[in-house]
C-alpha positions in Angstrom: 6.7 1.8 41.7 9.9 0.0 40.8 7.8 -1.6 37.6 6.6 1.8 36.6 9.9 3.4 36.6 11.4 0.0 34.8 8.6 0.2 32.2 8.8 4.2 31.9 13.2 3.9 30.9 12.3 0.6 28.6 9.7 3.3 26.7 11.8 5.9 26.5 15.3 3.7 25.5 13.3 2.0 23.2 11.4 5.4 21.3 15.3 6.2 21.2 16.2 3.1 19.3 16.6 2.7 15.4 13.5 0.2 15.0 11.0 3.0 15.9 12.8 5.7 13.6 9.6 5.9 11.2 11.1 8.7 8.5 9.9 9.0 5.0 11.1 10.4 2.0 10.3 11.5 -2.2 11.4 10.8 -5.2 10.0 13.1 -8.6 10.7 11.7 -11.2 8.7 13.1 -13.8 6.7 16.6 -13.2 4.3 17.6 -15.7 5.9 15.7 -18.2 4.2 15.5 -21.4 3.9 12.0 -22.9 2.3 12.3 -26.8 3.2 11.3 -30.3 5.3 13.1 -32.1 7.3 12.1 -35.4 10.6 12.1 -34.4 11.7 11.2 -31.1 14.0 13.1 -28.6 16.6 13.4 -26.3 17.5 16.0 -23.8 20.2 15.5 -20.6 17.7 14.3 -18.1 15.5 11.7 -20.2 15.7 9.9 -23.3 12.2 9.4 -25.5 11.5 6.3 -27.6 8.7 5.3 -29.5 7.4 8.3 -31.2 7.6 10.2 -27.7 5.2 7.9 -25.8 7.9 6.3 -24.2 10.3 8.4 -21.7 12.9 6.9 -20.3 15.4 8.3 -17.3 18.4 7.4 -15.0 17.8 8.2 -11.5 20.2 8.0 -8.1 18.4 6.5 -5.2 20.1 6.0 -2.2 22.9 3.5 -2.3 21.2 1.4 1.3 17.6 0.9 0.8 16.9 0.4 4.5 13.0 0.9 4.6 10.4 -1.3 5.1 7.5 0.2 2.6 7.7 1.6 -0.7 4.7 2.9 -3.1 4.9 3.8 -6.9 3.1 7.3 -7.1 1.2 8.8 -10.4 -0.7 11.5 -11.3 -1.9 12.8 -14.6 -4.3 14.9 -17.1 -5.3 15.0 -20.6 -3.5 17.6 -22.5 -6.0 16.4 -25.5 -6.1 12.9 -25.6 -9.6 12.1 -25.7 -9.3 8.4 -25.6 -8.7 5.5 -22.7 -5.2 3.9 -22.9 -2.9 1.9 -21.2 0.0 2.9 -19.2 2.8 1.7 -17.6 5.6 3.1 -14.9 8.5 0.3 -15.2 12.1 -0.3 -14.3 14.9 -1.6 -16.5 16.7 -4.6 -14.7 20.2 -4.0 -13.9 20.7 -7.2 -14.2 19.5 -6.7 -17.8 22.8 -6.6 -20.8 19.7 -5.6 -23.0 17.4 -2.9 -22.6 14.5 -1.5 -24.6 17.2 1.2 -26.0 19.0 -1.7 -27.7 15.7 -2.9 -29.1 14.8 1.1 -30.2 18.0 1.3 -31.7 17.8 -2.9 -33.6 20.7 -4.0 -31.7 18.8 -6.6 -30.5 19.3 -10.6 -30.7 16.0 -13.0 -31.6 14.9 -14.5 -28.3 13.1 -18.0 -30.0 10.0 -17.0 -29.8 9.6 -15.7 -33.1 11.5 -12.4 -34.5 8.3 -10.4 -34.9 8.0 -9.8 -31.2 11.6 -9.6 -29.9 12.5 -8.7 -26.0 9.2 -9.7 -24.6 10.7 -12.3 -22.2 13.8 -14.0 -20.9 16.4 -14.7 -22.3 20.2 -15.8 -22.3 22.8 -15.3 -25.9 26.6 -16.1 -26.1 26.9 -12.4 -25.7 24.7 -11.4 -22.5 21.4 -11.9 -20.5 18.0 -10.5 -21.1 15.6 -9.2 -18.5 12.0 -7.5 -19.6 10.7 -3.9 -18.3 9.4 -4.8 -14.7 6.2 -2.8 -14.0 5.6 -0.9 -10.7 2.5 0.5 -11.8 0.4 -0.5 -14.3 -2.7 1.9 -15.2 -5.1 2.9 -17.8 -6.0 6.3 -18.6 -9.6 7.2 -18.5 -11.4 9.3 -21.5 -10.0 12.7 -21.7 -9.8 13.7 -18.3 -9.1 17.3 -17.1 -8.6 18.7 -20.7 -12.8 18.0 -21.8 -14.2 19.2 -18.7 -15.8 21.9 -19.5 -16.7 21.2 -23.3 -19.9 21.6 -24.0 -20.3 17.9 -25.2 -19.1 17.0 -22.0 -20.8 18.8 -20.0 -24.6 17.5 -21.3 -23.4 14.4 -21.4 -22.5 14.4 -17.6 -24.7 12.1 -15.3 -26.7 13.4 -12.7 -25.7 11.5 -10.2 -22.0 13.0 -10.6 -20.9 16.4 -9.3 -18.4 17.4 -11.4 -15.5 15.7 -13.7 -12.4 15.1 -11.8 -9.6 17.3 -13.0 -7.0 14.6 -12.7 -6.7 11.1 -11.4 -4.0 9.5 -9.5 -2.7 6.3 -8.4 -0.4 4.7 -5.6 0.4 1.0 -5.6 2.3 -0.8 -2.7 5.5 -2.2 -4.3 7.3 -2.9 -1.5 8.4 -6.2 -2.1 10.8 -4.7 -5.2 12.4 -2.5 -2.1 15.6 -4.9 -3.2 16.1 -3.3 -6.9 15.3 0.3 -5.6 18.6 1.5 -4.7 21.8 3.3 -6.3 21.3 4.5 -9.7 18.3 2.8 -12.1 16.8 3.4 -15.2 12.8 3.9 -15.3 10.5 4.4 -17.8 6.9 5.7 -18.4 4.7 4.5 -21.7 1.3 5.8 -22.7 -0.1 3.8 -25.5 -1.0 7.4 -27.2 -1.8 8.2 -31.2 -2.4 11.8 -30.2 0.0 14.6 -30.9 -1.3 16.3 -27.7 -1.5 13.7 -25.2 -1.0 13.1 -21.5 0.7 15.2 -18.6 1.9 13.2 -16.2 3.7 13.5 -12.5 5.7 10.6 -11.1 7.2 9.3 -8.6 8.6 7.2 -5.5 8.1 7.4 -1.8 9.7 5.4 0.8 8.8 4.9 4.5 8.9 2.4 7.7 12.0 1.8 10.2 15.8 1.7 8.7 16.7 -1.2 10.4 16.4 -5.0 10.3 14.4 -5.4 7.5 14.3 -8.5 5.5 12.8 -7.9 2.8 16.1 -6.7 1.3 17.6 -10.6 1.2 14.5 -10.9 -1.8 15.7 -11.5 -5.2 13.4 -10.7 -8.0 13.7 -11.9 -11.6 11.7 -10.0 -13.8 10.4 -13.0 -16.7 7.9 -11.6 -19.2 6.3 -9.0 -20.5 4.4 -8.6 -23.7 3.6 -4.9 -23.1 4.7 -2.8 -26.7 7.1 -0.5 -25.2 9.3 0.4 -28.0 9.1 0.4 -31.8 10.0 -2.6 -33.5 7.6 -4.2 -30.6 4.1 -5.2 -31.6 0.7 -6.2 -29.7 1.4 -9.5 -28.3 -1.5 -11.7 -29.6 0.1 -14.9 -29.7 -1.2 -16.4 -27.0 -4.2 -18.5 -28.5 -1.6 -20.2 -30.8 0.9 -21.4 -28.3 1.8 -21.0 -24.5 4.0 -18.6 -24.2 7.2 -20.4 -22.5 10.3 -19.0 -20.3 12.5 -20.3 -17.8 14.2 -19.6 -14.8 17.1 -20.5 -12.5 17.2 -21.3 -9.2 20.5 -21.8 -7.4 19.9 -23.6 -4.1 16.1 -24.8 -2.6 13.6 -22.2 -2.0 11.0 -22.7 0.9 8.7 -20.0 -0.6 8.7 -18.4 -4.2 5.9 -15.9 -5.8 4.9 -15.1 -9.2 3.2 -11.5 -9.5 1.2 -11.6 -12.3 -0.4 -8.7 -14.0 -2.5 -9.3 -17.2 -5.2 -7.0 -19.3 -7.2 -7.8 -22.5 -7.3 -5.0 -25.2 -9.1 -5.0 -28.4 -12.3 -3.2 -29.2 -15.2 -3.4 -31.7 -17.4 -5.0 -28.8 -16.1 -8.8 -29.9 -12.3 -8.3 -29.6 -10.7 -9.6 -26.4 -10.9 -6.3 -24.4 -14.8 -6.9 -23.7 -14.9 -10.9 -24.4 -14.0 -13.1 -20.9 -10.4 -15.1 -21.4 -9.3 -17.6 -19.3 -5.5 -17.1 -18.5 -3.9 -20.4 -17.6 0.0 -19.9 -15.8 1.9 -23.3 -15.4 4.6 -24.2 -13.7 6.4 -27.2 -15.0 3.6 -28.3 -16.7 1.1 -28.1 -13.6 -0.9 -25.7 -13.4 -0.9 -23.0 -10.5 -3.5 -21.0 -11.6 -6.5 -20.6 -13.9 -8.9 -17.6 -13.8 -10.5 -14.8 -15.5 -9.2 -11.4 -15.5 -12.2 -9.3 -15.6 -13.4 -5.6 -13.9 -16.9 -5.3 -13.7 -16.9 -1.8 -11.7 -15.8 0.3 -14.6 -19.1 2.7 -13.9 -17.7 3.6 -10.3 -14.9 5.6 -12.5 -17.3 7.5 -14.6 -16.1 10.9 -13.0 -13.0 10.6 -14.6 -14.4 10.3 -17.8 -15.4 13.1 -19.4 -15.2 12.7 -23.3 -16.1 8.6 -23.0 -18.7 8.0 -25.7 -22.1 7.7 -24.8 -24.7 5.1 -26.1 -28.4 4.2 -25.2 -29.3 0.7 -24.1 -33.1 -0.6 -23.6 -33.7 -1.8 -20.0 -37.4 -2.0 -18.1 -38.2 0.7 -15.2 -41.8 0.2 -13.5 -42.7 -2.3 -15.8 -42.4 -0.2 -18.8 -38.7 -0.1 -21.9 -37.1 2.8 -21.3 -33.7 3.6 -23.2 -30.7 3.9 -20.4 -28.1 6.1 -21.1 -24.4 4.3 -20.8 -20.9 5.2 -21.3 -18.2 3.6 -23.5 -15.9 3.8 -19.9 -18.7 2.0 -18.2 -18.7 -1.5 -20.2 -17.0 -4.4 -17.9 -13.1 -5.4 -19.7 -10.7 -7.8 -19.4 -8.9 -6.9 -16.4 -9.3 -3.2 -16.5 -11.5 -0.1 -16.5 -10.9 3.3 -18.2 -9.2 5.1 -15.0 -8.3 2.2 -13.4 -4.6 0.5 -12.3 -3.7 -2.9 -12.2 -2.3 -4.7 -9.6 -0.4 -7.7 -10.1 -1.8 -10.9 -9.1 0.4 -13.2 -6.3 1.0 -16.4 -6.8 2.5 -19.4 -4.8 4.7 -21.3 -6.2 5.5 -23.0 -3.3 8.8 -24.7 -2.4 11.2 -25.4 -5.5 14.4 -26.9 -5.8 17.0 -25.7 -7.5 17.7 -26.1 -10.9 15.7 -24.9 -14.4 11.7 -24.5 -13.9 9.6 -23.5 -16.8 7.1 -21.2 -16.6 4.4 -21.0 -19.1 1.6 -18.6 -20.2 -2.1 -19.8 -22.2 -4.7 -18.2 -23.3 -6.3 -20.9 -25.0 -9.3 -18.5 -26.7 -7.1 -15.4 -27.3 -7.9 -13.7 -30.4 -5.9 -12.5 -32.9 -5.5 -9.3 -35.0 -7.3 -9.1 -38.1 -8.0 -6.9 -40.8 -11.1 -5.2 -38.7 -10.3 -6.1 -35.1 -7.3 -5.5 -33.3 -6.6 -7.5 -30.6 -3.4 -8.0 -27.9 -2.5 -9.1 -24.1 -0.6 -6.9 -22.4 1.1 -9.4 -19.7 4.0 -9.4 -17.8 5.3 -11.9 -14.8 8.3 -11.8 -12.3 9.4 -13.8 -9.6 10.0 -12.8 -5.9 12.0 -15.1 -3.5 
């Protein structure tokens, strides 16, 4: 009886206690925020547009002691009548960054050696301050048109059977809670949608936080954010270097590390059925010129996301049933890409670095078959790379 009692107060002390205080709380960013092109771009006293308008960019206050354990990246969105897939991105500037994309929007932007036609895709260090890229939370891709061509009569014959209805949005949540460190006090974020149309995308955003608020470790991290090729701004370009050259940064270290990550998140765009979006790549990341990985980014489920794709083009393709051709109807959304599908998000790949010293390590980037743009196909990696330790 003496044991029950004991283990009854240890239950109820210990309910009482800070390590089993599970709260959660929101962030909105963005609510039905319209991302399109537009001629000129914008700026109001919450958010700042770049880019034609498909860039929005806005200072938020977090709270100053980031005490939980999870965090998740949160997105929703709809066509307002952008028919077409594109890519996306929902990023944070570095505070550790001097530069920012505003400097690049507004040229006040140093060369970083790689060449001056694609300026602020990496790190960097000048006489006058330190560069840091856009570190992604959330990478995702739109899918064709969805919510806005629902109910078009195109649409709607070209519907498979086998769905039973088009989705009226799409969202996304990605687990970023090893970037808990640079989530506090006030930050700048940013949302891009690689959009030509003058209607475009309505989008929601935000951040949620949950888990104890105590004793949590994962706020000694540091994260560096190294690369990323992604076109936010104007003056920025498709990144299609990467079948030329490596593409080469470094980084610091200022004591031994028992355990460093890269995250690495990569996609493969260009069209016209050759181009690099529907052609396998090999990417090739090295580390002090050995080489800690070497795979293929590709999605091969892009049909599960046919729901969400209501104005994707539709072609015929010959395929035997019962031993006789028949023509098989498939969408544009359906074809297997480079890392991606039409309604998809992309989550970084982790990668061990394993113990380093300290001192400079290289990293370096290869796509040793990487297209690049010509006059009839256009073709680009969107790739971007931080470390976590």
């Amino acid at each position: 009886m003496k044991n029950l009692k004991f283990l009854i107060i240890f239950l109820i002390i210990s309910s009482c206690s800070n390590e089993s205080i599970d709260t959660k709380i929101s962030f909105d960013i963005f609510e039905k925020q319209s991302i399109r092109f537009q001629a000129s771009s914008e700026e109001d006293n919450q958010s700042i547009r770049l880019g034609s308008g498909r860039l929005i960019l806005k200072k938020i206050q977090l709270p100053e002691k980031n005490n939980y354990h999870h965090a998740n990246a949160k997105i929703s969105l709809v066509s307002a009548g952008d028919p077409w897939d594109k890519s996306g991105s929902f990023f944070i500037v570095p505070t550790s960054s001097d530069y920012s994309v505003l400097d690049l929007a507004n040229k006040n932007f140093p060369g970083n050696g790689v060449t001056e036609a694609f300026p602020g895709i990496q790190k960097f260090v000048t006489e006058d301050g330190d560069y840091y890229p856009p570190l992604e939370l959330l990478r995702f891709i739109t899918p064709f048109g969805v919510g806005y061509f629902n109910t078009q009569d195109c649409c709607e014959k070209l519907k498979p059977v086998y769905i039973a209805k088009w989705e009226d949005n799409i969202s996304w949540n990605e687990d970023i809670s090893h970037l808990l460190p640079l989530l506090k006090g006030e930050i700048l974020v940013g949302v891009y949608i690689d959009t030509w149309s003058d209607k475009g995308w309505d989008i929601d955003v935000g951040l949620e936080f949950s888990g104890p608020t105590s004793k949590n470790q994962i706020q000694n991290q540091t994260i560096v954010s190294l690369v990323n090729t992604t076109p936010f701004a104007a003056g920025q370009n498709g990144y299609d270097q990467f079948g030329k050259a490596p593409l080469v940064t470094s980084f610091d270290l200022k004591e031994d590390e028992d355990e460093v990550f890269l995250y690495y998140l990569t996609t493969g765009h260009g069209g016209h059925g050759t181009g690099d979006e529907f052609v396998k790549k090999t990417n090739i990341v090295s580390l002090d010129n050995q080489v800690v990985a070497e795979f293929i980014p590709w999605r091969d489920d892009c049909a599960s996301f046919r729901r969400f794709n209501p104005s994707s083009g539709v072609w015929t393709e010959k395929t035997e049933w019962k031993g006789e051709e028949i023509e098989e109807r498939i969408a544009s959304s359906d074809y297997s890409r480079s890392g991606w599908c039409p309604g998809s998000k992309v989550s970084p790949k982790k990668i061990s670095l394993g113990k380093l010293k300290k001192g400079r390590h290289e990293l370096s980037i290869f796509i040793p078959n990487a297209q690049v743009t010509t006059e009839t196909e256009f073709n680009f990696w969107n790739i971007a790379a931080y470390i976590v330790y």
